[in-house]
N, C-alpha and C positions, 0 to 999 in steps of 0.2 A: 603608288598606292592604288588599289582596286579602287572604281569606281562603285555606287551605290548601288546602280541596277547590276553590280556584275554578276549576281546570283539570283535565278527568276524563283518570284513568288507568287504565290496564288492571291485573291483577292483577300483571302482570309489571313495572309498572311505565312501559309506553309511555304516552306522551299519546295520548289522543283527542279528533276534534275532534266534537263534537254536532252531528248534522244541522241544517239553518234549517228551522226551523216555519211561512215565510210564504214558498210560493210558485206564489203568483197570476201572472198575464201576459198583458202588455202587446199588444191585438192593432189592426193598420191598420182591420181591422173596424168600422164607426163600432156596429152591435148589440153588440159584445162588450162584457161585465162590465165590464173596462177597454180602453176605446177610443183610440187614439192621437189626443189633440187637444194643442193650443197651452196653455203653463201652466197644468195641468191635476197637474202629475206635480212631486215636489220628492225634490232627492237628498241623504242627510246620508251624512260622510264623518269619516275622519281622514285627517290628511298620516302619523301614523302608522303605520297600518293598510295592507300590503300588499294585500289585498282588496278595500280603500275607495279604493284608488289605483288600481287597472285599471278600476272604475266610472269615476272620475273622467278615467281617458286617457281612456275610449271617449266619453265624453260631449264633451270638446271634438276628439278627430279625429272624429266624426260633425257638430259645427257644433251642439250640440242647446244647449249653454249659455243661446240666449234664449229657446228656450221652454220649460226646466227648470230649476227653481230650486235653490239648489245653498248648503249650508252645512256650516262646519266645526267639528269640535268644538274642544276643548283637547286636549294631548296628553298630559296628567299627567291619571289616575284621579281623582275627590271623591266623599267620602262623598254616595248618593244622595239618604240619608234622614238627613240630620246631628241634627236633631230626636230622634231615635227610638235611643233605647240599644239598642234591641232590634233594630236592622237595620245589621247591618256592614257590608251593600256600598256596596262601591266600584264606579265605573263614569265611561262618556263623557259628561264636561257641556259645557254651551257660555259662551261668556265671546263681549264686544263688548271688543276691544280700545281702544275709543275713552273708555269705562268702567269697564272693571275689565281693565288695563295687566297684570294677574300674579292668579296664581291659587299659594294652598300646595300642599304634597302632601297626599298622605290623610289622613298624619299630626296637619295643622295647621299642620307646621314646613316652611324654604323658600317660595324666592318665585320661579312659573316663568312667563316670557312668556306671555302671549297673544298675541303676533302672530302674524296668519296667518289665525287663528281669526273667521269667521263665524259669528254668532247666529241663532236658530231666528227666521226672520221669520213664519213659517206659522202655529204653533201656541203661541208664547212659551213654550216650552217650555224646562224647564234643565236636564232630563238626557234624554240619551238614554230612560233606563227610563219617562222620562212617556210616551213615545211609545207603548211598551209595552203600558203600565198600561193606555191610552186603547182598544185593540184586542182583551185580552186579559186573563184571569184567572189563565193556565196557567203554574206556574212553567218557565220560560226564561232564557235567558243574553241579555242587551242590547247588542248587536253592532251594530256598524256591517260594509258601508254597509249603505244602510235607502232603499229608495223607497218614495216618501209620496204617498199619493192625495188632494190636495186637496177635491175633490170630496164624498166619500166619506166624509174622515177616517177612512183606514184605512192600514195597511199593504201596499202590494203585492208586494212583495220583501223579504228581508233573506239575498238567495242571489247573492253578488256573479258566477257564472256565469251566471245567469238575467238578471240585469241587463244585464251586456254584450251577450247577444244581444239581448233586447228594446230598448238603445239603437242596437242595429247596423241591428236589420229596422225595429222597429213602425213608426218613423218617417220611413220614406223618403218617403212622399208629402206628407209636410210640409218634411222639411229633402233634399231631394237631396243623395247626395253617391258619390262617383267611389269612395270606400274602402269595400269589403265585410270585414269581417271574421272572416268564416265562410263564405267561396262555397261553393256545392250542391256542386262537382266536387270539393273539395278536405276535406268536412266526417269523411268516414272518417279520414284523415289525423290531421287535427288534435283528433279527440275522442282517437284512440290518444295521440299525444303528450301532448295535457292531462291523462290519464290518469297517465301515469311522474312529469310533470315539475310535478304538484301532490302524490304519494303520497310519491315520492322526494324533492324540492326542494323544493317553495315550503312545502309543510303541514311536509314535512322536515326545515327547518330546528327549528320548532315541535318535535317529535321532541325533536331535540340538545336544546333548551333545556330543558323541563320533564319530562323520563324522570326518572324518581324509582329508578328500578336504575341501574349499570354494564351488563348486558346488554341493556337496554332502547338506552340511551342508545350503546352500541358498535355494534350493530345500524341505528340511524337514523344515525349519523354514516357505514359503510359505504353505505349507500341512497343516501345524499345525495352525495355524493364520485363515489360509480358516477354519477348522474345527472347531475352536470353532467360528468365526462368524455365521458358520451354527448352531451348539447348542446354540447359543444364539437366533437366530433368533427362533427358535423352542420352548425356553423357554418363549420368548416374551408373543406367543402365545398362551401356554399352562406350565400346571401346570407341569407336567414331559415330560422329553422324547416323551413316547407314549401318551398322553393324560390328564388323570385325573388319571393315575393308575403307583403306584411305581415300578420297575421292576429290574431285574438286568442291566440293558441298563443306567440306574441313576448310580444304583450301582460302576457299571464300570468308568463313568465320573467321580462321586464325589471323587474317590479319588487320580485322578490325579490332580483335582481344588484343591485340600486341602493343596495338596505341592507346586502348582504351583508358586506364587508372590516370597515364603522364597527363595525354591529350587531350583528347575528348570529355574527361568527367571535368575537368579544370577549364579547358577552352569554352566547352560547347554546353557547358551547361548542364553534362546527362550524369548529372553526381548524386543520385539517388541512393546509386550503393557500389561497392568498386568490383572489375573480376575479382582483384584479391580476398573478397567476401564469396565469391564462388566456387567451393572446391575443386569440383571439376571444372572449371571453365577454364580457373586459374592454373590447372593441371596440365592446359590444350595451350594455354595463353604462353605457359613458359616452355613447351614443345616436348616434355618430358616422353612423353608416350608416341610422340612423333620421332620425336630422336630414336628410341628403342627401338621400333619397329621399319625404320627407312632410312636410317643413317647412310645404309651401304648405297641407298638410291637417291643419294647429294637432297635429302628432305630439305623444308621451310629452314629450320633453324642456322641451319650452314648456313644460307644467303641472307639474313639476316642480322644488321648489328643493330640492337637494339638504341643503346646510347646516339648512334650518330643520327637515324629519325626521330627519335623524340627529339634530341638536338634540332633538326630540321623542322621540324612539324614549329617547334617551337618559335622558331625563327622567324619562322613563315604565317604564324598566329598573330605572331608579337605585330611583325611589319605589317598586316593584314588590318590588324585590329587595332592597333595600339592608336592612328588619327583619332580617332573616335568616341577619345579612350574619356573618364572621369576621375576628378573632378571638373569642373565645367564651368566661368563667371561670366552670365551672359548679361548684356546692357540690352534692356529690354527697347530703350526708346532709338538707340541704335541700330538696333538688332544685329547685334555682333557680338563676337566673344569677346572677352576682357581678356582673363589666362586660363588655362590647363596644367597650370603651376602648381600644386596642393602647398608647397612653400611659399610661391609668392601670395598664394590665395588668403592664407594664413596672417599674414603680416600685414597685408592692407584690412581686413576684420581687426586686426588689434591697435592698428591705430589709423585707418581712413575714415572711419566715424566716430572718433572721437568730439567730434562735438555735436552730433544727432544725439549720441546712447552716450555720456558718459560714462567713465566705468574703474573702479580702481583697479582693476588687475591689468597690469601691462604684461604680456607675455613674451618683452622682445625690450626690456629696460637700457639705456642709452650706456648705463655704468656695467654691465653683462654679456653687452651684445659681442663681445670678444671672445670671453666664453663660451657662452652659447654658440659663436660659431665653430668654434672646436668643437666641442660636445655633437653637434649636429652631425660635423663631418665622420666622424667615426661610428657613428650613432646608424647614420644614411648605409654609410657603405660595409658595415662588418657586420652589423643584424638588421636592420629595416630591410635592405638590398639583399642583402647575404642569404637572408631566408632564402630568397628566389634564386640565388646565385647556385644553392645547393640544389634546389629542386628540378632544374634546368639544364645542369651541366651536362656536358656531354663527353665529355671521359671520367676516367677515375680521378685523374688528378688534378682536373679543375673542382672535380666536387669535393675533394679531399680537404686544397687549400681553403674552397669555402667551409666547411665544416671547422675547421681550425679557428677560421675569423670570425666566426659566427659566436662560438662559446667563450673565444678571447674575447671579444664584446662583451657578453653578458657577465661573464667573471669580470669584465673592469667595472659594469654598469651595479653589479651586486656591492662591491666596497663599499662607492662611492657613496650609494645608498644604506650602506650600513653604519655609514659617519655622519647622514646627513638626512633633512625628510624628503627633499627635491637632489635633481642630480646638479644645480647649483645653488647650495645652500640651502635656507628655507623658503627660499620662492619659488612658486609654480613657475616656470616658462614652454615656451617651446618645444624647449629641448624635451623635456617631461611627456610634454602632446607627442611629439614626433614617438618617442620610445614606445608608448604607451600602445597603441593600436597593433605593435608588436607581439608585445607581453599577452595580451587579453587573447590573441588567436594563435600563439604559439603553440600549448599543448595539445589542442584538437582540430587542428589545422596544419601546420608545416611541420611538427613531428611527425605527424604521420604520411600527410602526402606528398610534403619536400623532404622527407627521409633527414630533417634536422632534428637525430632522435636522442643523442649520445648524451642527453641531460636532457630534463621537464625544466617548466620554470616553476612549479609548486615543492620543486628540489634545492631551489634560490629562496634562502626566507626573506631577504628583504623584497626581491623585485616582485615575488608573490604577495606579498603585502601590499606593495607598490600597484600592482592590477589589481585587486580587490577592494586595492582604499576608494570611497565614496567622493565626488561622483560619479568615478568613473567607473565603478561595479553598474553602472544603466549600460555602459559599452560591452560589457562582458557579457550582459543576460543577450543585449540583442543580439551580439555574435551567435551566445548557445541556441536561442530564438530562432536567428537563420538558419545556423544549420541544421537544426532539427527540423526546420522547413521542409529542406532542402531534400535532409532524406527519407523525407515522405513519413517522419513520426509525428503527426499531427497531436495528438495528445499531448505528449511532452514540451513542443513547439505554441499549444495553447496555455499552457501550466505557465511557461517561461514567459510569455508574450504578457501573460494576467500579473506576473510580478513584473513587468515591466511598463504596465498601466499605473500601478501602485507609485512606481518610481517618477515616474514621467506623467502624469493625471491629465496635462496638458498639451503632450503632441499628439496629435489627429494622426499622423504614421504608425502610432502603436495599434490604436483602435482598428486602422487599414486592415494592418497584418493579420490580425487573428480574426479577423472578416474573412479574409482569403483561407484561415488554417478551418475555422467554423463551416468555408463552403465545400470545401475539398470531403469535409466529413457530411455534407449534405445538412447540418443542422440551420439550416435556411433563419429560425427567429430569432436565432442567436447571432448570425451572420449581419441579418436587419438591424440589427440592434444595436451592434459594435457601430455601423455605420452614421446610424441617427447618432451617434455619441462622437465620431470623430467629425459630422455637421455640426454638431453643437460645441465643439473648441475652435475650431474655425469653419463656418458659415460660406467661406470664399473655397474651400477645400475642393478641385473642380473632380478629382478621380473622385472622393469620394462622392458628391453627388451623381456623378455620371454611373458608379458601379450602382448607387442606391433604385438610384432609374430603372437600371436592367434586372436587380435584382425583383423590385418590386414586379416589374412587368412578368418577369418568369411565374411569379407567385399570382400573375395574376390580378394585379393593383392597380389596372393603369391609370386608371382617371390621377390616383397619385403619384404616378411615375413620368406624367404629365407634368407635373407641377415640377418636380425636380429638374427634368431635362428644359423648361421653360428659365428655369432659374440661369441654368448653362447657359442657353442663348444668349439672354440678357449681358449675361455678366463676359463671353466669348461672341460678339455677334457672326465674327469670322469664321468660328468652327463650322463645318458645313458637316460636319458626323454626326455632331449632337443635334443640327438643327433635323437631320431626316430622323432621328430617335424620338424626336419629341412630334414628329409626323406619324412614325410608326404607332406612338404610344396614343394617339389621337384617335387614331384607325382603331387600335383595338379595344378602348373603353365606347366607343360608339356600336361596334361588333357585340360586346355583354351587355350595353341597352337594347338593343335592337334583339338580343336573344331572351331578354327579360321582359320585352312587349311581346313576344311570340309566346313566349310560354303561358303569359298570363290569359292569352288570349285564347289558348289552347292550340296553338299553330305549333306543332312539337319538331315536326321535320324543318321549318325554317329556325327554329330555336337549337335544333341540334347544327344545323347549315351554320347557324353563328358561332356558336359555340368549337365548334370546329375550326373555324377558320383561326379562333384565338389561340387554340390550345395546339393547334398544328404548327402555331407562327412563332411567337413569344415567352405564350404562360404553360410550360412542359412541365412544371412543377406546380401546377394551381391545384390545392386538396378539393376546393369550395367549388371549382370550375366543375375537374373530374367528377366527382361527386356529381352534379348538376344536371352533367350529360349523360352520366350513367341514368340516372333518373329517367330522363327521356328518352333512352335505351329501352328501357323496361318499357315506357310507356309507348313505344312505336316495336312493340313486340322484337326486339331485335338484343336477345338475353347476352349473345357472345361479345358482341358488343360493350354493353353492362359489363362482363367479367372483366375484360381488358381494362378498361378503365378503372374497376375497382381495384384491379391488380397491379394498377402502376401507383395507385393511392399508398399502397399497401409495401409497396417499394418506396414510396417515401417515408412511410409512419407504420413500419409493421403491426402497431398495438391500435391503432387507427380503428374502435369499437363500431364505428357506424360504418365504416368500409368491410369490417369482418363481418355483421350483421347482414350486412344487403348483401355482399356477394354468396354469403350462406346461403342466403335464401332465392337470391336466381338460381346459382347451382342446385336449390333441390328444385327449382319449379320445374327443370329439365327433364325430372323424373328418374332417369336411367341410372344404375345402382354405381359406377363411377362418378356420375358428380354428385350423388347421393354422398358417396364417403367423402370425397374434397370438402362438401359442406360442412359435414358432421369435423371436419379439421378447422375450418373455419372456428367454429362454434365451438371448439375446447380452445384455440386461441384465442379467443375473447375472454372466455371464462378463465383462463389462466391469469387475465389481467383483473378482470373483473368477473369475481366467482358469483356477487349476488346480482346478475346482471339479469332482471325480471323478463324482458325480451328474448336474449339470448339465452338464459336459461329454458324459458319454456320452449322454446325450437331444437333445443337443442334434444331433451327430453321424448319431445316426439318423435325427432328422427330416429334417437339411439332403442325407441320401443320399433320401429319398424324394420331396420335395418338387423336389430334380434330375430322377427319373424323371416325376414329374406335370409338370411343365411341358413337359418335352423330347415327354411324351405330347399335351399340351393344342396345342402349337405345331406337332406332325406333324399333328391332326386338322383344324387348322385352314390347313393345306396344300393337305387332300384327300391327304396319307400315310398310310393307314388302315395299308398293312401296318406300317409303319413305329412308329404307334400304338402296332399289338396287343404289341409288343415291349417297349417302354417301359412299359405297363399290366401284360404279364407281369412286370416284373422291378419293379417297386414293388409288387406283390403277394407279392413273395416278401421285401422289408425285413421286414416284420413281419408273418407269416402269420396271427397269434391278432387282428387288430385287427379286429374285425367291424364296426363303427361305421364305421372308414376302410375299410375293404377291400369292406363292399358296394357303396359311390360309383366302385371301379374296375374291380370286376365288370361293375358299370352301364357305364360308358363302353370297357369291354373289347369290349363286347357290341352296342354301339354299332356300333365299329368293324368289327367283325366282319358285322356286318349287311350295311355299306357296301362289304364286300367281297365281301358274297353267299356267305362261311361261317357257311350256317344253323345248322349242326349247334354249330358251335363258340359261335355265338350263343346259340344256346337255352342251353347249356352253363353261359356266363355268366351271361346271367338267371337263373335259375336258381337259382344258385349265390347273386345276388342276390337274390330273395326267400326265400332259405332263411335269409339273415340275418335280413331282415326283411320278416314276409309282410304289413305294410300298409304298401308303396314304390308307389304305383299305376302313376309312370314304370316302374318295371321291367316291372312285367306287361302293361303295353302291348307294351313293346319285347320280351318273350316271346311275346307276340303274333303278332309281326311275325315272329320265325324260325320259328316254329310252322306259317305261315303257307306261308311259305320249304319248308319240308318238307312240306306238304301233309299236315300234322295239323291239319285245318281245327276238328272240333271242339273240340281241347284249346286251338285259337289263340280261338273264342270264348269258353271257359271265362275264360282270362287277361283276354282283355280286358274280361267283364262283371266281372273283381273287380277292373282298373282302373278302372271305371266307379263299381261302388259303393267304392270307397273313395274315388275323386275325383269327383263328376258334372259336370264343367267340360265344355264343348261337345267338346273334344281327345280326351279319353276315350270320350265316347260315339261319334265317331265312328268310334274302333275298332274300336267291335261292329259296328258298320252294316258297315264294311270287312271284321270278320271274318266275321259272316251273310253277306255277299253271298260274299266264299271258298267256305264252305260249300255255299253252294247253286250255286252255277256248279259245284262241284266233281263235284254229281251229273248233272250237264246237261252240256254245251259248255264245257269251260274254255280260252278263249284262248291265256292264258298257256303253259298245260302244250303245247298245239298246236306253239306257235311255240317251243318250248322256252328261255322267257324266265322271268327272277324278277318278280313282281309288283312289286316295285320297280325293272326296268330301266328306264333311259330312251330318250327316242325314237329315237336314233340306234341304240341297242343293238338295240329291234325291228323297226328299219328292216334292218339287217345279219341279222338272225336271220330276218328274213322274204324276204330274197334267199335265201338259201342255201337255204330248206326249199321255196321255191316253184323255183327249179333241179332241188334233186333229186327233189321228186316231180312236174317235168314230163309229162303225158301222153305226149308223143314222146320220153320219155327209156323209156318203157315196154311201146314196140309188141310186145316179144318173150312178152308177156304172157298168157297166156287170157285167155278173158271176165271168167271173175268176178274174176281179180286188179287186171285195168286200170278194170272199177265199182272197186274196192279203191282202184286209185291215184288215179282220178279224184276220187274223194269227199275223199279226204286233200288233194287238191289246191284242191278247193274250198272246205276248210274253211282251210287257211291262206290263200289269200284275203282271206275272209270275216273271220278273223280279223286280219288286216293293215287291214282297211280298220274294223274299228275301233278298234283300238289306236292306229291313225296320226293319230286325229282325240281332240284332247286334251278333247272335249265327249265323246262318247262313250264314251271312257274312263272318264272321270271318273264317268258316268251307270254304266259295266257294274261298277264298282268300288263302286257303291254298292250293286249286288244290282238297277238297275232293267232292265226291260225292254230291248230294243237292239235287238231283230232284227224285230217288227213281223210282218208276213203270211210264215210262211212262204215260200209259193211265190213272191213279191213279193222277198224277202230273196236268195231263191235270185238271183234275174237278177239285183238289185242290189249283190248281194255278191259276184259273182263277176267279178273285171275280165277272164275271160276269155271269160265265156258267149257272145259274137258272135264271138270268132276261129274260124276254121275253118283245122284242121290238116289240109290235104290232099296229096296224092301226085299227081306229073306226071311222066310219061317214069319213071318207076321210082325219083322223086327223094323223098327226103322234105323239106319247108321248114321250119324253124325257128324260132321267135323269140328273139331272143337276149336272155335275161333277164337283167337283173343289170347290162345296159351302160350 
């Protein structure tokens, strides 16, 4: 038998698996350490061993079988060192089935096939651990698979991912073969998936089985359940894992799927739901789609017999598990076991306290007990046994003849009871007890997953009577009870557990149960509640006090989770688990004093400091806590804070009216039109619970008139309705005038608009008004900028934009300054713009128009009535818009005078070229004056 520690666990209680110590590899390199030559390389395995079974697919779809040698162990553990008292491990040995036909358990006792099993031809070696010993001093764990360097006499592997690839690559220039099981293009892929669907699943299962907590073990069963719904959903879609192409990523899945429904959901626990409920999973599980497609290339299913590993597995579970096993009669003042006999267990309850508990019912009568031993014997071994005898077997024809004995039993048990009310006579005994726990888990337990299908027992009218008669219909509900537990249908599981409160009013185990089925669905005061109720039918109940402790504490109770866990001490003074829980719970009802003298005092950060500490440690589900902090959130200016905690309130109690309220209302104190609408969601989820809800109502009302004006705003702007806008941004700033947060964002976009309409004044206005809220917005001071600009307050427009600049330095801002410098300096030189009496932001059409109409009315011949020095006067104005036409008109130019560079080049050079009129000549004929008609 395995020892206790033989599988490491975490403190919490999860299994862990211990890294492999041997991983050397395999290279085509004929220089390399290990060089890929012709049997050279020897692979030991188990049919048991999911990990020793993807070596072994890989080895025959690669064709490598004749130049690697290949052995199997036994599937049942033997003492390594049978010799040596002093050495209790157990481990993989090898057995020649042509020799030694069966091998015991650990124990000594049972007798388990060897077929199947190949012997170590290499080394003659009889356990695994020689192989070991041969390579190595270091204490280690003797795992299979194991590749073996003949050569060398060493180990080169015992890391069955390392394997697979070195049997996928090293060997291609030996064995060619068409299947890659790792291609270069695909290998990102498939390390991610091997990553989920060994952590999650295949090691996962591992998990379920040997977690030594209920949180451990609640924890790996979620992991594993999420992971193959993700592999299914994947399968759905596509023919393998990665696509259309086989790879080891299949590999790896298929041969956890292959133990899964026998092994794993039965052994280890992970019986939530089976592959055979997976369509496709159960499509990969039974190789269908692998068969099709890789037959020709010796695929999984060839190397595979299924019967003789579950066979195995089973074997190796049983021997595994079975010391350990229950029922269990311990003397407590001895501390020893009495038996593990459920038969002898039985018969000393029905007459070793016959004079403590008198009792009329003898269930093992002196004038019967003849009978009854017959009745048992057939009873034990053709359906009590038999069930299992079918569900186990490992060929056809042991499961045949069980199947045979199993419904011969019930066909004898059916008569008997159709002649009689008990199966001896009209007395209850034993015999009745022994049948009974049969009947009640037959139809939804061993028809379906020991395949004892070939008749129901609600197809037997008496023996269906027979489970349904009272009282033993309370064994029935708790069977349905559990298994609805089991596969995660908590509703139905609460339904059945509540009629079986009604039945049983006084065992504290009911009340447990549907505590655990109440927490699983998170209804925390219901979960409370069961538990003060299974305290109150027995007081001494120590899970139940001990779960009430934690539960309170979760919720935040301690000072009363305190008292419970004190109770445990008292009444365990030896437990040293419950005595540091009732430390913890100490520590954190002094933590919510200590945060309730800070608050009150106005000390918020040491109030949030405590508060912290509890809800980070213990109380993760406290509504009154969160709540509390959130509060002090708000109060020490730190809103996203506040949301989180109202949002895990909210996760607990979605309808949670004071968590929907407050977090409404941080989200709109934010301002900005996204948490603007999150609120506005808040606030119809309250109202949906509560429609006259005078608080939430009127918040709600306000938001839904502003966030009317911001759209109607956001929908005109993006019209190019700027007037249109400024109206809609007027009148959402007048909802709630105090709201600085939200009212700077419509200053800003007021301001915007206004720009677009070339009302500088009213722009600046806005800005303004925007960074008066807040003077580190850097988009505002740009866009102050820009009307500044507009007005021809060139300095004040650089000032704005260098503190957009340094408070944002992104390329957008600094080009600001570059834009507002060049303002400035044009402003004391030649301003185009001002010329042509345009906004620096008109567009070209706008200067084209503005530059008709100025070059019209300051035509020369519009000004002959003129003296001299007025018509130089109009002359020059005439030249200068020109000049200035003909650079604005060119979008290169522009672009260059707007940045402060140079444009105009040689003076006198400038003059001719900038003037389109400097070769017209305006002259006078017959007394006429000639015109050119601008503008046409």
């Amino acid at each position: 038998m395995t020892t206790k520690a033989f599988f490491a666990t975490s403190t919490k209680g999860a299994f862990q698996r211990e890294a492999s110590k041997f991983r050397n590899w395999i290279e085509g390199n004929s220089s390399a350490t290990f060089p890929a030559e012709r049997n050279r390389y020897h692979l030991y395995v188990s049919l048991a061993c999911p990990w020793a079974s993807r070596c072994l697919g890989a080895l025959y779809v690669k064709k490598l079988d004749d130049i690697i040698g290949l052995s199997v162990v036994h599937p049942v553990f033997q003492r390594t060192r049978p010799n040596d008292d002093n050495d209790a491990h157990c481990g993989w040995a090898f057995a020649d089935p042509e020799t030694t036909p069966t091998l015991p358990g650990p124990s000594g006792l049972g007798s388990y096939s060897s077929k199947g099993c190949i012997p170590d031809t290499v080394n003659n070696a009889k356990f695994i651990r020689d192989l070991y010993d041969m390579c190595t001093s270091e204490p280690t764990r003797y795992t299979v698979p194991l590749l073996w360097d003949k050569k060398d006499k060493t180990i080169v592997s015992n890391e069955s991912g390392d394997i697979v690839r070195m049997l996928n690559s090293a060997f291609k220039a030996l064995v060619p073969s068409k299947v890659d099981l790792y291609p270069e293009e695909l290998q990102s892929e498939i390390d991610e998936l091997n990553e989920w669907v060994h952590d999650d699943v295949s090691n996962g299962v591992y998990k379920c089985g040997f977690a030594t907590s209920q949180e451990a073990y609640e924890e790996a069963v979620d992991k594993l359940f999420g992971g193959l719904n993700r592999a299914e959903e994947i399968l759905a879609a596509h023919r393998f894992l990665v696509g259309d192409r086989f790879t080891e990523a299949d590999l790896r899945l298929f041969t956890t799927l292959i133990r899964f429904d026998e092994v794993y959901a039965v052994h280890f626990k992970a019986n939530k739901k089976l592959i055979a409920q997976y369509p496709n999973l159960s499509n990969r599980r039974i190789g269908t789609t692998c068969l099709g497609s890789y037959s020709s290339e010796g695929c999984i299913p060839d190397t595979v017999n299924n019967a003789q590993f579950v066979r195995d597995l089973y074997e190796k579970c049983t021997t595994e598990k079975t010391p350990y096993s229950v029922p269990l009669l311990w003397d407590k003042k001895k501390n020893t076991i009495v038996s593990n006999d459920s038969a002898d267990i039985v018969r000393m309850f029905n007459s070793g306290f016959a004079d403590l508990v008198p009792s009329k019912i003898d269930l093992y009568p002196e004038e019967l007990r003849s009978e009854i031993d017959e009745i048992n014997d057939w009873i034990y071994n053709d359906v009590s046994h038999g069930v299992y005898k079918c569900g186990f077997a490992g060929t056809q024809e042991l499961y045949d003849a069980a199947v045979e004995k199993v419904f011969a039993g019930l066909d004898r048990a059916e008569k008997i009871l159709s002649e009689h009310r008990f199966l001896v006579g009209d007395r209850l005994t034993e015999a009745d007890l022994k049948l009974f726990p049969t009947l009640v888990r037959f139809d939804e337990v061993y028809a379906v997953h020991f395949k004892a299908s070939r008749k129901l027992i609600q197809q037997y009218p008496n023996l269906s009577n027979f489970a349904e008669a009272n009282p033993d219909s309370v064994a029935k509900v708790r069977v349905a009870a559990d298994n609805a537990f089991a596969g995660g249908d908590m509703k139905t599981a609460i339904s059945l557990l509540s009629k079986l409160i009604e039945l049983e009013p006084k065992n504290e185990r009911n009340f447990y149960k549907r505590f655990r089925a109440y927490l699983s669905e998170r209804k925390y005061s219901h979960a409370l509640s069961d538990l003060s109720s299974s305290l109150d039918v027995n007081p001494k109940y120590k899970q139940g006090r001990l779960q009430r402790g934690k539960l309170l504490m979760m919720l935040g109770q301690c000072a009363e989770a305190s008292q419970d866990f004190q109770t445990v001490v008292e009444l365990y003074p030896k437990d040293s688990a419950s005595a540091e829980q009732l430390d913890k719970s100490k520590e954190c009802a002094s933590y919510i004093d200590e945060a309730e003298r800070a608050h009150s005092r106005g000390d918020y950060q040491s109030a949030y400091n405590y508060l912290s500490q509890v809800l980070e440690g213990s109380a993760i589900s406290s509504v009154p806590l969160l709540l509390e902090r959130a509060q002090l959130s708000v109060s020490l200016q730190n809103p996203y804070d506040a949301i989180a905690d109202l949002g895990s309130i909210l996760k607990l109690d979605a309808s949670n009216l004071i968590a929907l309220q407050m977090r409404g209302e941080v989200l709109y104190s934010l301002g900005d039109k996204q948490s603007l609408e999150a609120a506005q969601s808040h606030y119809r989820q309250g109202l949906h619970s509560d429609p006259e809800h005078k608080g939430i109502k009127s918040l709600y009302r306000r938001l839904k008139k502003v966030l009317k004006y911001v759209n109607r705003a956001e929908d005109a702007m993006q019209r190019g309705a700027h007037a249109e806008a400024v109206e809609e941004w007027q009148s959402a700033l007048e909802v709630d005038p105090d709201h600085s947060a939200m009212n700077k964002e419509f200053f800003l976009q007021l301001c915007t608009s206004e720009l677009h309409l070339k009302h500088f004044k009213e722009a600046r206005d806005a800005c303004e008004k925007t960074v008066a809220i807040d003077n580190g917005y850097a988009l505002a001071f740009a866009k102050l900028s820009e009307a500044q600009i507009g007005l021809e307050l060139y300095e004040d427009a650089v000032r704005s934009a260098k503190r957009a600049a340094e408070l944002d330095d992104s390329r957008e801002f600094k080009e600001k300054v570059a834009q507002a410098e060049a303002a400035l300096k044009q402003s004391k030189t030649k301003n185009y713009y001002k010329i042509l009496g345009v906004a620096r932001n008109s567009e070209a059409k706008e200067i084209k128009k503005a530059y008709r109409k100025q070059a019209l009315e300051w035509h020369p011949d519009k000004h002959t009535d003129k003296d001299e020095a007025e018509r130089e006067e109009v002359e020059k104005r005439f030249h200068d818009i020109a000049e200035a036409y003909e650079i604005l008109s060119n979008e290169e130019t522009r672009a260059k005078y707007d940045r402060g560079e140079d444009v105009t080049g040689n003076p006198q050079q400038q003059q001719q070229r900038g003037n389109p009129f400097s070769n017209a000549h305006f002259f006078q004929q017959g007394g006429r004056t000639f015109h050119f008609n601008f503008g046409g």
